[in-house]
Backbone as CSV, one residue per row, in Angstrom:
resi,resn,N_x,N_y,N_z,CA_x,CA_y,CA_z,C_x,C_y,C_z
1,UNK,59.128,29.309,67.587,59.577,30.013,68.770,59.376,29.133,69.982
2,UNK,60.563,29.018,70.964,60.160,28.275,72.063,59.329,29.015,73.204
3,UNK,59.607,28.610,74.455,58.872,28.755,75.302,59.821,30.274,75.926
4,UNK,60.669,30.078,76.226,61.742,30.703,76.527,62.115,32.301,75.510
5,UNK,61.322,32.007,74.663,61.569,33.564,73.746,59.903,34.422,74.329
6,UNK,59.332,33.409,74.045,58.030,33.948,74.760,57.003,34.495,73.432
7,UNK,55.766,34.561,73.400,54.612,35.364,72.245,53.569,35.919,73.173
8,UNK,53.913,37.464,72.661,52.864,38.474,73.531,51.943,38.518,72.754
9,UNK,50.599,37.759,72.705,49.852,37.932,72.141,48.834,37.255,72.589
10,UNK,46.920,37.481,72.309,46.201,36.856,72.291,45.790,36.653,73.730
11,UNK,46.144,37.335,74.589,45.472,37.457,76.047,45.362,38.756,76.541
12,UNK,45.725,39.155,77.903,45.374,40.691,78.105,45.294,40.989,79.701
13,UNK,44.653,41.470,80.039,44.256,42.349,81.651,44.157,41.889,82.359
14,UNK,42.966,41.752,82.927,42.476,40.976,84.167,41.102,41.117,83.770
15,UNK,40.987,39.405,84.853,39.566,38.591,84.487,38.306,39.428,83.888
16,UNK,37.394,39.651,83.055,36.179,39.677,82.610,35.518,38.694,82.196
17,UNK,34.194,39.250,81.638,33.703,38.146,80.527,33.874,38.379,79.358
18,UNK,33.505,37.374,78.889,34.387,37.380,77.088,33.516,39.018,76.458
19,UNK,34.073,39.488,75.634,33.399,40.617,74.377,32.588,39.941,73.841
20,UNK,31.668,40.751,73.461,30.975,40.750,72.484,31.310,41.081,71.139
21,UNK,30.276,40.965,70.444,30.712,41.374,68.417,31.849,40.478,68.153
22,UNK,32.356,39.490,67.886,33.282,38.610,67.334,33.583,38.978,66.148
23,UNK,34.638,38.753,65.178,34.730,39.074,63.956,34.569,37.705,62.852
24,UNK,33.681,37.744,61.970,33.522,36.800,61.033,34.833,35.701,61.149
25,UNK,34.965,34.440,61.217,36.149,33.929,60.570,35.962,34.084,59.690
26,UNK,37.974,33.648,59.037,38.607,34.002,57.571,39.274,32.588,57.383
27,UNK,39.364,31.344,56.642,40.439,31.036,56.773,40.982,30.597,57.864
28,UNK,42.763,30.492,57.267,43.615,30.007,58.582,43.448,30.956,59.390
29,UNK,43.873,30.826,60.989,44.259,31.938,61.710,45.729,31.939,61.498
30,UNK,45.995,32.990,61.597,47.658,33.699,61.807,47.881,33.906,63.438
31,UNK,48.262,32.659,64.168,48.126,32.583,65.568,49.605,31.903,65.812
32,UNK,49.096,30.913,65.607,50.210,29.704,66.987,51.282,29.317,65.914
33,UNK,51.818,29.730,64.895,53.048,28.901,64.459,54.059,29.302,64.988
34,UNK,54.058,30.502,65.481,55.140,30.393,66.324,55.795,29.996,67.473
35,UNK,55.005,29.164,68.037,55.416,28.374,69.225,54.237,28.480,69.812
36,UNK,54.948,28.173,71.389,53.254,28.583,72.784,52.965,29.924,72.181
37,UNK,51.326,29.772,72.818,50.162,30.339,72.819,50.139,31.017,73.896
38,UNK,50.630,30.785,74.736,50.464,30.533,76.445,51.248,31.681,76.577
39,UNK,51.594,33.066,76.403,52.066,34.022,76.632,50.670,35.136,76.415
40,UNK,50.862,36.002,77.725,49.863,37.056,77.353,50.522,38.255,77.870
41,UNK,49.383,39.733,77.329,50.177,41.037,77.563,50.395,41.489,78.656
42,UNK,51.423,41.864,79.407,52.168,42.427,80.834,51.291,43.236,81.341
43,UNK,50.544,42.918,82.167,49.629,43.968,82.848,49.881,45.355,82.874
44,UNK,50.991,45.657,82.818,51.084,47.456,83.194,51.164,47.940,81.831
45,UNK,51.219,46.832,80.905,50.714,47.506,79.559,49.618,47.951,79.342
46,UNK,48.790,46.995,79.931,47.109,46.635,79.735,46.844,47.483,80.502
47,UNK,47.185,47.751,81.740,46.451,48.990,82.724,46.741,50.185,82.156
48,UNK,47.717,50.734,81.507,48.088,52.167,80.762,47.477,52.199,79.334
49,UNK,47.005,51.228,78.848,45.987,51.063,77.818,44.606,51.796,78.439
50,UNK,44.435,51.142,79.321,42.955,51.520,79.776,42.986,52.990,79.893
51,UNK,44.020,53.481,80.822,44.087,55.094,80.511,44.025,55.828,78.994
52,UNK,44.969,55.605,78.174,44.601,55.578,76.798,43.438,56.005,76.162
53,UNK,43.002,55.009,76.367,41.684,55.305,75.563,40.827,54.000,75.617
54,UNK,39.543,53.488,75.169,39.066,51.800,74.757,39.489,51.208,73.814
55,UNK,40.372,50.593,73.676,40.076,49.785,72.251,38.578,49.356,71.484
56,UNK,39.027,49.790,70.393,38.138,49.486,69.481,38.043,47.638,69.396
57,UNK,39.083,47.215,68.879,39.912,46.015,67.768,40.699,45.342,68.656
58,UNK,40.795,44.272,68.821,42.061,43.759,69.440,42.128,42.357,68.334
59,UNK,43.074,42.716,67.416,42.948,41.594,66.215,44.130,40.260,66.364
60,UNK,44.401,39.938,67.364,45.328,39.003,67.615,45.074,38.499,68.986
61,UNK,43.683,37.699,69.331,43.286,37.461,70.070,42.736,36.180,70.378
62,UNK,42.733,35.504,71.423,42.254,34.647,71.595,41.084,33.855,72.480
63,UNK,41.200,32.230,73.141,39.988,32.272,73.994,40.445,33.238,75.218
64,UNK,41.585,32.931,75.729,42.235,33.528,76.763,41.711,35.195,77.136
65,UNK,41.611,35.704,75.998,42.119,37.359,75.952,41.453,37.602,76.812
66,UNK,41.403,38.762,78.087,41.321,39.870,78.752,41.414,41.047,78.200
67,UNK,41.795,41.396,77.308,42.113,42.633,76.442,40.534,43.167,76.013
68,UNK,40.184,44.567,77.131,38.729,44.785,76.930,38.660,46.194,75.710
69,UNK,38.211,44.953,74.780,38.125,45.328,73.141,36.666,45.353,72.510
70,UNK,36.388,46.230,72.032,34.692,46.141,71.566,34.598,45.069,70.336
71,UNK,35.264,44.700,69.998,35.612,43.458,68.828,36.994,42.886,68.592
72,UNK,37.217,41.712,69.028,38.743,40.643,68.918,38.343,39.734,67.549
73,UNK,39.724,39.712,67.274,39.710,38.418,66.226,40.526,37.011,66.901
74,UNK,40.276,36.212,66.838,40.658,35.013,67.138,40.417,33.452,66.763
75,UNK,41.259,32.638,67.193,41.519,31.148,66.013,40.117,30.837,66.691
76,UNK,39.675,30.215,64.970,40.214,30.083,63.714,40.367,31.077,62.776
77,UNK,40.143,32.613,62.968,40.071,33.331,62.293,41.476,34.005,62.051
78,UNK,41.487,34.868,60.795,42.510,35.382,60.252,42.567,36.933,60.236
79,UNK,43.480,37.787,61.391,42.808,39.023,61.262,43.877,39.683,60.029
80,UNK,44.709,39.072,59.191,45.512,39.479,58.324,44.497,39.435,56.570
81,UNK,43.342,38.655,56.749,42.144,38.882,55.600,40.859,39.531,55.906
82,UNK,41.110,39.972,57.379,40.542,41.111,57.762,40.352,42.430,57.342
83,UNK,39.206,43.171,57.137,39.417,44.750,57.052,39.600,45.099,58.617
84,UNK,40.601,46.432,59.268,40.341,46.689,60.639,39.409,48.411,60.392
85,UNK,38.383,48.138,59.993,37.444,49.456,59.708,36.677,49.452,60.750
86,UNK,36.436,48.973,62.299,35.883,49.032,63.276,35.908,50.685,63.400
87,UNK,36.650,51.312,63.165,37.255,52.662,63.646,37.450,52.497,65.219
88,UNK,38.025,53.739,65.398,38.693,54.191,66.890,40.225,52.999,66.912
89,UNK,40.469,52.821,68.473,41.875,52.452,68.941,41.980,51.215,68.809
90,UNK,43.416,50.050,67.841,43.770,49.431,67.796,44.730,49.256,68.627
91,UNK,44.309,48.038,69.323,46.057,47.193,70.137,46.705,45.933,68.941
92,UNK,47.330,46.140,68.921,47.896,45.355,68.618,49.151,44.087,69.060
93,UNK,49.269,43.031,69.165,50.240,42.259,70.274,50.204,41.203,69.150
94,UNK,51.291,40.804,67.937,51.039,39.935,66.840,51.766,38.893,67.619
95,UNK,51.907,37.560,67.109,52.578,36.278,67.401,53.919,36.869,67.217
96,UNK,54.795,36.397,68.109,55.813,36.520,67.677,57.814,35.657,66.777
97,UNK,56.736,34.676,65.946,57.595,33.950,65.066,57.441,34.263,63.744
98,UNK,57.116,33.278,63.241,57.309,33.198,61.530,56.340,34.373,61.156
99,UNK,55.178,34.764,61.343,54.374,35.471,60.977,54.330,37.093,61.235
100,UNK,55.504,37.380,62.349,55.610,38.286,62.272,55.509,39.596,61.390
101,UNK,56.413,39.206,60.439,56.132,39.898,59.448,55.637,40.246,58.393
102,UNK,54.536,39.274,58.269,53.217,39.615,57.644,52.311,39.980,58.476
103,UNK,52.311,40.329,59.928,51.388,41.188,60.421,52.318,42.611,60.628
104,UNK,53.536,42.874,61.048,54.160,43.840,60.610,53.465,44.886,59.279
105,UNK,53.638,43.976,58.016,52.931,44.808,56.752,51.313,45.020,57.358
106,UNK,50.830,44.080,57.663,49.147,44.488,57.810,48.924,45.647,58.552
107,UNK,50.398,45.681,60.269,49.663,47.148,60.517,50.275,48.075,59.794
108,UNK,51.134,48.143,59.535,51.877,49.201,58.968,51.272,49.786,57.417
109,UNK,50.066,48.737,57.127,49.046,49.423,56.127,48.326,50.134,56.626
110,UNK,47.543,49.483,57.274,46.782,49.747,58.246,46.525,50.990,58.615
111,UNK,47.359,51.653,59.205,48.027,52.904,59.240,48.339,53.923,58.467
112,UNK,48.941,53.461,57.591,49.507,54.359,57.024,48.427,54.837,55.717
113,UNK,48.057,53.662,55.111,46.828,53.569,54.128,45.708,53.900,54.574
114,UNK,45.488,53.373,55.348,43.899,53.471,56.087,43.647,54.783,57.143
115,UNK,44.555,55.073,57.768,44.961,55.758,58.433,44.492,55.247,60.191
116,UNK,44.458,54.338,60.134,44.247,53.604,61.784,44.817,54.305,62.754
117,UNK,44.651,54.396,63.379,45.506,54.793,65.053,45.648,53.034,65.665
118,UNK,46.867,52.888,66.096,47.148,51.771,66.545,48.265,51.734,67.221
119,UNK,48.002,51.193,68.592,49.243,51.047,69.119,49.466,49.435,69.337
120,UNK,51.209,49.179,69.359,51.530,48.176,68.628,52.527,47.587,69.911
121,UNK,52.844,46.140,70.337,53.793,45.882,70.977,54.600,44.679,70.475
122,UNK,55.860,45.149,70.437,56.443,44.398,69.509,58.310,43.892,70.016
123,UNK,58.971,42.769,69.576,60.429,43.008,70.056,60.925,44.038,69.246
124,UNK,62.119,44.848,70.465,62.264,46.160,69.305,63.329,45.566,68.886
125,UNK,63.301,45.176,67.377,63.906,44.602,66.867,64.027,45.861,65.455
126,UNK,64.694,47.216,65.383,64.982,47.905,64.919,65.848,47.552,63.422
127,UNK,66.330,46.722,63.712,67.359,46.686,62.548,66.578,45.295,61.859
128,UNK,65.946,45.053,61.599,64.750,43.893,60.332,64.136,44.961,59.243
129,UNK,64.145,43.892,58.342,63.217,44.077,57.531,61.719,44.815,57.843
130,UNK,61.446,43.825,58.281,59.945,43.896,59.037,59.316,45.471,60.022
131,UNK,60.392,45.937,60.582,60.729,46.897,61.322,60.642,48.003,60.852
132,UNK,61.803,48.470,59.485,62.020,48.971,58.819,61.241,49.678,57.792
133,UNK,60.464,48.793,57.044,59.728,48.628,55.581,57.835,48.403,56.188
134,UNK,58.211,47.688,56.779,56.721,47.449,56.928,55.998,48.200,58.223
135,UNK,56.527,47.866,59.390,55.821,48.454,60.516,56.101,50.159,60.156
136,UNK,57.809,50.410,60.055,57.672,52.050,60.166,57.588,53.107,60.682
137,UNK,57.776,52.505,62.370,56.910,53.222,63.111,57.317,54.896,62.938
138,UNK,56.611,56.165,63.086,56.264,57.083,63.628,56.741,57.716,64.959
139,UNK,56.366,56.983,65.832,56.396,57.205,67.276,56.825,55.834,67.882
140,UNK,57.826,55.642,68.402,57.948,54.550,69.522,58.914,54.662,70.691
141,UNK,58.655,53.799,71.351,59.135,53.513,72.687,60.117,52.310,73.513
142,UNK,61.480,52.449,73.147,62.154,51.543,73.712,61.993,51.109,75.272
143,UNK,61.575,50.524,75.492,60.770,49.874,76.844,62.039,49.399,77.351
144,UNK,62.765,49.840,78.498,63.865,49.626,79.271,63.924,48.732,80.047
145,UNK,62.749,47.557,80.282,62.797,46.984,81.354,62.182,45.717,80.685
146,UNK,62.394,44.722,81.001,62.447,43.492,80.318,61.209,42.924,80.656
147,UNK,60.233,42.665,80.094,58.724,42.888,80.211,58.478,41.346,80.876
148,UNK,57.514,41.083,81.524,56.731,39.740,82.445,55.493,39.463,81.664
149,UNK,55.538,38.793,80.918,54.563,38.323,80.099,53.443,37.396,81.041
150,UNK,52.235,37.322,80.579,51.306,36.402,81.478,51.302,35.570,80.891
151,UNK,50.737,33.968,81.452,50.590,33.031,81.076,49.667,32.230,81.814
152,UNK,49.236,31.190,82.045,47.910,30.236,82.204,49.230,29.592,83.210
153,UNK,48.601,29.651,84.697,49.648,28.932,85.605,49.442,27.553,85.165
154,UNK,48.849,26.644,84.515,48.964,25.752,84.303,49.876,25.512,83.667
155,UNK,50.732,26.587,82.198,51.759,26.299,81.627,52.771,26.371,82.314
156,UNK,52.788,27.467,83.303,54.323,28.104,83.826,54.246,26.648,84.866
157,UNK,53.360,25.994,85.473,53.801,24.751,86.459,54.303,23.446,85.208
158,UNK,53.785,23.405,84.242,54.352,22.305,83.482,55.779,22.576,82.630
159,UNK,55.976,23.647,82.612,57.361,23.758,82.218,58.621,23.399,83.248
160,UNK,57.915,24.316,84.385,59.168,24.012,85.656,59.363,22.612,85.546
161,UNK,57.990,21.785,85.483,58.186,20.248,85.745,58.935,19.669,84.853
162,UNK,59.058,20.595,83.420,59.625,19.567,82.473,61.185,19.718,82.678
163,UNK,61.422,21.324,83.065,62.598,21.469,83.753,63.414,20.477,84.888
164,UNK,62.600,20.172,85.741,62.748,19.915,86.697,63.688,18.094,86.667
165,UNK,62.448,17.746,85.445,62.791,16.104,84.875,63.997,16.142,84.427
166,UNK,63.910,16.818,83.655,65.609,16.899,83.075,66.400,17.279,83.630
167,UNK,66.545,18.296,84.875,67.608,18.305,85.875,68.037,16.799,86.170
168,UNK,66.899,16.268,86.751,67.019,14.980,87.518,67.742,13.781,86.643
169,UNK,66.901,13.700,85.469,67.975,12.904,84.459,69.247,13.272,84.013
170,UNK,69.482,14.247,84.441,71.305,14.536,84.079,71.983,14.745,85.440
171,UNK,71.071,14.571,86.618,72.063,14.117,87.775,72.150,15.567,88.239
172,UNK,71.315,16.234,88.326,72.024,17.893,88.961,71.127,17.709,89.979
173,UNK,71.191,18.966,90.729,70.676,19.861,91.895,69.248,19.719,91.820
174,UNK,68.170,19.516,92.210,67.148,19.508,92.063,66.451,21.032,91.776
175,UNK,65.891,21.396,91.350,65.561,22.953,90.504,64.397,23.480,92.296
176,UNK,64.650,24.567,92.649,63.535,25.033,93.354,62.415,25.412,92.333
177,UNK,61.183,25.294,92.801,60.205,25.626,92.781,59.872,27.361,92.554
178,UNK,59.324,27.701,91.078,58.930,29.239,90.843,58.597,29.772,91.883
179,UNK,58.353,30.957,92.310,57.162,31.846,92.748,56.220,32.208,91.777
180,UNK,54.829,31.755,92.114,54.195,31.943,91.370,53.317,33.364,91.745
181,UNK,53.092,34.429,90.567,52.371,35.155,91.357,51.343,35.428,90.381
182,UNK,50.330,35.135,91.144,49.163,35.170,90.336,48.560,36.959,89.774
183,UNK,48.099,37.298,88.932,47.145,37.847,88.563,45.931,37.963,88.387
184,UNK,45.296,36.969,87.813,43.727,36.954,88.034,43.615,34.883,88.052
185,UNK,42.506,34.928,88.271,42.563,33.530,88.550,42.952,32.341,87.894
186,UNK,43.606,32.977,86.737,43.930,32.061,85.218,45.153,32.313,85.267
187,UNK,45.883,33.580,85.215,46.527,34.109,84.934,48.212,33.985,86.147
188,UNK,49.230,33.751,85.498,50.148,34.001,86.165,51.384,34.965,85.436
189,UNK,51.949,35.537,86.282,53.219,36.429,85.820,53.950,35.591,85.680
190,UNK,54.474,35.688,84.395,55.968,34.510,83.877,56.770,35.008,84.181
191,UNK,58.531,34.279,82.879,59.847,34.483,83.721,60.198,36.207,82.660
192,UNK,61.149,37.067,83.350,60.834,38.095,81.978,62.022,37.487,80.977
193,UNK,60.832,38.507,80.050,61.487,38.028,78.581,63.034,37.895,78.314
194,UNK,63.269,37.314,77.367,64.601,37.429,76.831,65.166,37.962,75.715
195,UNK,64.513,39.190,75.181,64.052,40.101,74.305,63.508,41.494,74.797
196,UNK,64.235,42.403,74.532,64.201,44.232,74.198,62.699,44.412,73.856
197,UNK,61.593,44.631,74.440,60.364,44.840,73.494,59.876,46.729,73.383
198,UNK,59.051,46.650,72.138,58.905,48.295,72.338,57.412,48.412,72.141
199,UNK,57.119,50.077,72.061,55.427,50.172,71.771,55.793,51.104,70.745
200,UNK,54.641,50.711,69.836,54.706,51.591,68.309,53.386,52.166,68.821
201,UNK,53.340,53.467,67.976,52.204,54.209,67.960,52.351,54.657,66.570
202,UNK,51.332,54.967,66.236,50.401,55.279,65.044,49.179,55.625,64.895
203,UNK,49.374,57.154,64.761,48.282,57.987,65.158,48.245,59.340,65.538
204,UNK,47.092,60.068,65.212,47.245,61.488,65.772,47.226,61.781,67.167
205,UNK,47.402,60.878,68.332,47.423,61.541,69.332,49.010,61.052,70.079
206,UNK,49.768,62.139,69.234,50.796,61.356,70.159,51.273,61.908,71.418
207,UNK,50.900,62.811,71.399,50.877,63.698,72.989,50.269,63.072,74.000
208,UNK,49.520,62.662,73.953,48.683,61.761,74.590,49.333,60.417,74.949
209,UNK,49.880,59.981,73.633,50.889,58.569,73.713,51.960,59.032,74.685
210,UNK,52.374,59.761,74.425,54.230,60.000,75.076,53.899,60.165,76.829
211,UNK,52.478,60.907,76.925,52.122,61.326,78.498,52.085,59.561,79.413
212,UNK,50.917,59.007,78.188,50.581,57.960,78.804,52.076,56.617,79.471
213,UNK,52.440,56.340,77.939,53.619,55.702,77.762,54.969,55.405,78.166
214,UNK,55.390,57.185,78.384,56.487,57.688,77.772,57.572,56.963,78.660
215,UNK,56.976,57.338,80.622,57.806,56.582,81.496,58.113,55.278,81.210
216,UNK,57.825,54.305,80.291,58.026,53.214,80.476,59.854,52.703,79.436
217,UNK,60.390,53.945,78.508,61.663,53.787,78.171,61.921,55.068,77.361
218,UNK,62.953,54.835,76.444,63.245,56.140,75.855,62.489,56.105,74.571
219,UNK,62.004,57.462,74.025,61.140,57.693,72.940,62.064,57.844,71.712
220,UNK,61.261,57.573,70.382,61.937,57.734,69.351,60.788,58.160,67.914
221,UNK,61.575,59.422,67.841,60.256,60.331,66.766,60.759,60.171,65.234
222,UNK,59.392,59.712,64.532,59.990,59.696,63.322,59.963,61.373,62.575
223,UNK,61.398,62.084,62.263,61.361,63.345,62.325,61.754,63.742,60.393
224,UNK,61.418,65.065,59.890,62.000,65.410,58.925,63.213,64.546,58.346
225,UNK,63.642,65.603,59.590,65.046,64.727,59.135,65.643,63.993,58.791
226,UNK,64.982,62.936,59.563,64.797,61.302,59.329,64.064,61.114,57.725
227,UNK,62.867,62.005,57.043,62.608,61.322,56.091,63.733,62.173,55.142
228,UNK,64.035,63.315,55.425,65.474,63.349,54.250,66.767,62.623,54.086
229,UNK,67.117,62.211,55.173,67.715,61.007,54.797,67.348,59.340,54.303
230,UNK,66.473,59.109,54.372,65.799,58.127,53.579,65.867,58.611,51.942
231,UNK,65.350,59.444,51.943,65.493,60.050,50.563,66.953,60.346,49.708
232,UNK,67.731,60.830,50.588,68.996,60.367,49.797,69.613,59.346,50.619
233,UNK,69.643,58.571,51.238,69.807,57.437,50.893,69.221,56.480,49.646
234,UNK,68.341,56.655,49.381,67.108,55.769,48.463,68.216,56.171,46.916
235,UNK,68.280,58.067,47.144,68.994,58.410,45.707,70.605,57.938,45.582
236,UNK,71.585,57.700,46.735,72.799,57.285,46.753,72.360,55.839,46.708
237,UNK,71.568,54.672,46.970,71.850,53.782,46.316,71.584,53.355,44.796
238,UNK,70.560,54.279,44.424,70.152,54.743,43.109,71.313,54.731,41.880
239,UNK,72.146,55.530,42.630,73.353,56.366,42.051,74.807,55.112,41.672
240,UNK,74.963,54.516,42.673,75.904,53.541,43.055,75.375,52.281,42.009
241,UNK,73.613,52.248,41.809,73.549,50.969,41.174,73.944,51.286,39.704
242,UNK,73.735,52.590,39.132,74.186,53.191,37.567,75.472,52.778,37.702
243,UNK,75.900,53.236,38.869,77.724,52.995,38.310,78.181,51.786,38.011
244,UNK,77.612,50.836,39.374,77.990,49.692,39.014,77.604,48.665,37.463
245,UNK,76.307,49.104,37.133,75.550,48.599,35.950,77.061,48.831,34.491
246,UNK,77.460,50.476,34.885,78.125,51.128,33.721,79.436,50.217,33.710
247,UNK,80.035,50.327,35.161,81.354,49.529,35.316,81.353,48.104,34.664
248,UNK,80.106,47.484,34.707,79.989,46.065,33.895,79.963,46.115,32.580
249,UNK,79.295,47.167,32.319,79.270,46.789,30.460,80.333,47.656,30.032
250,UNK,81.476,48.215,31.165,82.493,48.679,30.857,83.635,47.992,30.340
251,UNK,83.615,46.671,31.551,84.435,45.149,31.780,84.210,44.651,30.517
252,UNK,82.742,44.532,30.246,82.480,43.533,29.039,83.184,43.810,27.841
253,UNK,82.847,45.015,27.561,83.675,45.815,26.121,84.882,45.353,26.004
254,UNK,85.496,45.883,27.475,86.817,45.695,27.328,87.865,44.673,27.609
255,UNK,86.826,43.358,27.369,87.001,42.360,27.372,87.285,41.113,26.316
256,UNK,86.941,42.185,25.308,86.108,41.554,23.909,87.746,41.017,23.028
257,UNK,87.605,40.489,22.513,88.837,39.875,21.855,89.457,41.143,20.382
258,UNK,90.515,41.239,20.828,91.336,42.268,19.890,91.734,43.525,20.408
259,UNK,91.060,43.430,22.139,91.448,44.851,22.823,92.875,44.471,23.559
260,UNK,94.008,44.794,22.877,94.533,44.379,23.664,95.599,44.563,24.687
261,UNK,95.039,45.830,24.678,95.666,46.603,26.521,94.809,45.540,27.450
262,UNK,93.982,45.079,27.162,92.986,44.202,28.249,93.650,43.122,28.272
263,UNK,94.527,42.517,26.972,94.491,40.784,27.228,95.893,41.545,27.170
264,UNK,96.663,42.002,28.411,98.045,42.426,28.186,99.395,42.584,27.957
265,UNK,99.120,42.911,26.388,99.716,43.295,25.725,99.564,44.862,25.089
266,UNK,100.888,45.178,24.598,100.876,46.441,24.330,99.871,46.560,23.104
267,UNK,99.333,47.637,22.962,98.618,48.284,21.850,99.901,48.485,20.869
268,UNK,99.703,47.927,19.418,100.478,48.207,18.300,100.647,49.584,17.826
């Protein structure tokens, strides 16, 4: 993932000191393959979190994080060979490249198996695999407004610059200079995303979710209804694969040498 798609993950709020309780490392971490690091969560996420409730967990975390969590996981650690049995409120904010969707399945176990409460921020990327099968959501929130990710003003000034070089080597306009607007003393508001993002919830309080949340886009309930059609859907492709199976060893038969309305000619 480049710079320009952006990864909400592994930072958070505004300035504190680091948490306490760390989680054992595992292994690799499930962090940075997807590009920069250097993306963190949109403050008005993080401030409507705090209303929420505390996080328990913040398992996709790093040195950076602000995200005030009674236990983070972070590189070198792996919060995907993790148990998340902290109990109480999970945030969740996974990398957002290759790994996606093996943290997709982790929460969407998580949850559903374990029975976690977790709220999740993610591109709403509705129509994946990953989306679909693994996350699952329950409750979510198409977020209408194209989110400002944080970042370490040190990155957002070295990009402009790298921008800036390459204007100059191809002979253009010289690039103005960002506005930078700071957040906490590390922290700067980036460019917004270039990606639809949403919030998953998972959990018994969703009344609570929709109050907290809800203004931020349009809601989407996972309803009855919704699981009876899964269900025949599941049985109409069920249905379609018999036929097709039958239609083949239909072909085959009637394929066979001596049938020969098939190789056409008339039947004697």
């Amino acid at each position: 993932m480049n710079n320009d798609f952006g990864q909400a993950s592994f930072f958070g709020l505004e300035y504190s000191s680091p948490v306490d309780k760390p989680v054992v490392a595992v292994e690799q971490p499930v962090t940075l393959r997807s590009g920069s690091p250097h993306w963190c969560t949109p403050l008005e996420i993080a401030q409507l979190l705090d209303q929420f409730g505390p996080v328990a967990l913040d398992p996709f975390s790093n040195q950076y994080s602000l995200i005030r969590a009674a236990q983070r996981v972070m590189p070198p650690q792996n919060s995907l060979l993790l148990p998340w049995d902290q109990g109480g409120l999970i945030f969740a904010n996974p990398p957002y490249g290759d790994d996606l969707e093996a943290c997709a399945l982790k929460i969407g176990t998580e949850a559903r198996k374990s029975g976690r409460e977790i709220i999740t921020l993610v591109p709403a990327r509705c129509d994946t695999d990953w989306w679909q099968n693994h996350l699952d959501p329950e409750l979510w929130i198409a977020i209408t407004h194209r989110l400002r990710f944080l970042e370490p003003v040190e990155t957002l000034r070295a990009r402009f610059e790298a921008r800036a070089a390459e204007a100059k080597r191809q002979g253009k306009m010289p690039l103005k200079p960002p506005r930078i607007h700071m957040i906490t003393d590390q922290l700067a508001e980036g460019e917004s995303a270039t990606f639809p993002s949403a919030l998953v919830y998972h959990g018994k309080r969703k009344k609570q979710f929709i109050e907290v949340f809800g203004h931020l886009g349009l809601i989407y309930k996972k309803d009855k209804q919704h699981e009876r059609r899964k269900k025949w859907e599941k049985a109409r492709d069920a249905k379609r694969t018999r036929v097709r199976k039958v239609g083949r060893e239909t072909a085959r038969s009637s394929s066979q040498p001596g049938n020969f309305e098939t190789m056409g000619q008339a039947a004697p």
